[in-house]
N, C-alpha and C positions, 0 to 999 in steps of 0.2 A: 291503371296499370299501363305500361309501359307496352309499346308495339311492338312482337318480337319478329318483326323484318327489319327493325332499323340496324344499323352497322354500330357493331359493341364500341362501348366508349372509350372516345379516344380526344386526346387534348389537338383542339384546334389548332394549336402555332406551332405545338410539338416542343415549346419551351419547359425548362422543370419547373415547378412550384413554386418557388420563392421568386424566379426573375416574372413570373404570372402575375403575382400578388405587385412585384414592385413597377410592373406595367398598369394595373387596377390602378394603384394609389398614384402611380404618374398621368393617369388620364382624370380622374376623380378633381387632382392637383389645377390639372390645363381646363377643365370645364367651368370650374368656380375661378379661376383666374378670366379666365372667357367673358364666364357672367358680369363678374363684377366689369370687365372692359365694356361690354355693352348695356352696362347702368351707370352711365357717369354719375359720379357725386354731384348732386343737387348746386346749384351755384350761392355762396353764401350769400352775398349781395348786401340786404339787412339784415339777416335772418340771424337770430344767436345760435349760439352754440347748442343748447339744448333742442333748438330745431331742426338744424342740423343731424345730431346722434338722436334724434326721435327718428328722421327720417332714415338713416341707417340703419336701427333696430327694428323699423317697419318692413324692409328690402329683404332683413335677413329673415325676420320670422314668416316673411312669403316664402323662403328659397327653403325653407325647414320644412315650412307646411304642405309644399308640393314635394318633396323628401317623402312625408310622413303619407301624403294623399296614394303615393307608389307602391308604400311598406303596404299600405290597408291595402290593398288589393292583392298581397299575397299573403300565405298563412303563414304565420311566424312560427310554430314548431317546425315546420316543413323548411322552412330554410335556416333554421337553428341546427336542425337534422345534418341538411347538405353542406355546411359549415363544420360541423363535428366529422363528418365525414372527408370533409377534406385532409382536414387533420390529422383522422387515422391512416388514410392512407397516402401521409407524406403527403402532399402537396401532387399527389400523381392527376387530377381532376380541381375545376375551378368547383367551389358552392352551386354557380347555375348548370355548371352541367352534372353536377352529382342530383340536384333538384329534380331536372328532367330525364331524367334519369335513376330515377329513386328507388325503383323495384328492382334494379341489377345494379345498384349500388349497395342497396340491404343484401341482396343475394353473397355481392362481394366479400362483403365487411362478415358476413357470416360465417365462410368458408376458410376469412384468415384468421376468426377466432378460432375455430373447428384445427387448423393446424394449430395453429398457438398451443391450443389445450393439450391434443394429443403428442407434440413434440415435446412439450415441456411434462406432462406426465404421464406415469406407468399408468395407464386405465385397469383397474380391476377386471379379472378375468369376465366373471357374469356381469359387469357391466359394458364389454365391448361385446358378449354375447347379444346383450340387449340391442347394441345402436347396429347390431347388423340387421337387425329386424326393420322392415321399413315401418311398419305400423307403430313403434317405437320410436324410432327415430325421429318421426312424424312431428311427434308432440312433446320430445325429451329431446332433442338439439341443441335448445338453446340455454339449456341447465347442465350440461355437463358435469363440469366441474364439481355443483353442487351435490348431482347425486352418485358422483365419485366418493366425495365426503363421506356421505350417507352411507354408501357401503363399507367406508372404510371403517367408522365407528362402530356400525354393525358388529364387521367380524370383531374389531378392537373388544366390545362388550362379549361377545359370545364367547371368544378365547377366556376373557376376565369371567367368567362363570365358575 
């Protein structure tokens, strides 16, 4: 869970989404340009060609494997999560700070389905009876929609009687 003294989230450069992602991928771009600068290619000398691109494809399946060594130390739904969530909301938050910040980003993302639902439809009378209930609301929140459905077929049947 999340500390709730830290200061609500907020994008550190204050840049939008998309110029975020295309600083990510310009620094991602400059680090592998980096690397390979400070791994010169091997000197051919005698060496053939196939020693050559062996010794290439050894360099790069290090720079994968310390890639992959990174990913294994973090949980991959959990940044699959903060990744989808970036998404949802526009590009307003990077993947690692929606990550670390995971419980007031599900809070978020909750809240703009919650208008979504109720802007986009009429809720059945007994069903906003119900979600004004906190003990209801509790555990019916994040079905909405569904058991909007649900009463609507109801009465649809009962009328069809």
């Amino acid at each position: 869970m999340t500390d709730p003294t830290l200061p609500p989230i907020q994008d550190p450069q204050g840049q939008g989404g998309s110029s975020r992602l295309q600083t990510l991928k310009d620094r991602v771009r400059s680090n592998i340009r980096s690397q390979a600068l400070e791994r010169p290619e091997p000197a051919t000398g005698n060496r053939t060609d196939v020693e050559v691109m062996l010794d290439r494809t050894t360099n790069e399946n290090m720079m994968l494997m310390e890639t992959l060594k990174r990913a294994s130390l973090r949980n991959p739904e959990l940044a699959a999560e903060a990744q989808r969530a970036q998404i949802e909301l526009g590009g307003q938050i990077t993947p690692d700070v929606a990550e670390r910040n995971i419980d007031r980003v599900r809070a978020m993302l909750r809240e703009r389905r919650w208008q979504q639902q109720l802007a986009g439809e009429d809720l059945p009378p007994v069903m906003r009876e119900y979600l004004a209930r906190q003990d209801f609301a509790d555990v019916a929140s994040d079905e909405i929609a569904k058991l909007s459905a649900w009463e609507r077929v109801v009465k649809k049947w009962q009328a069809g009687r």
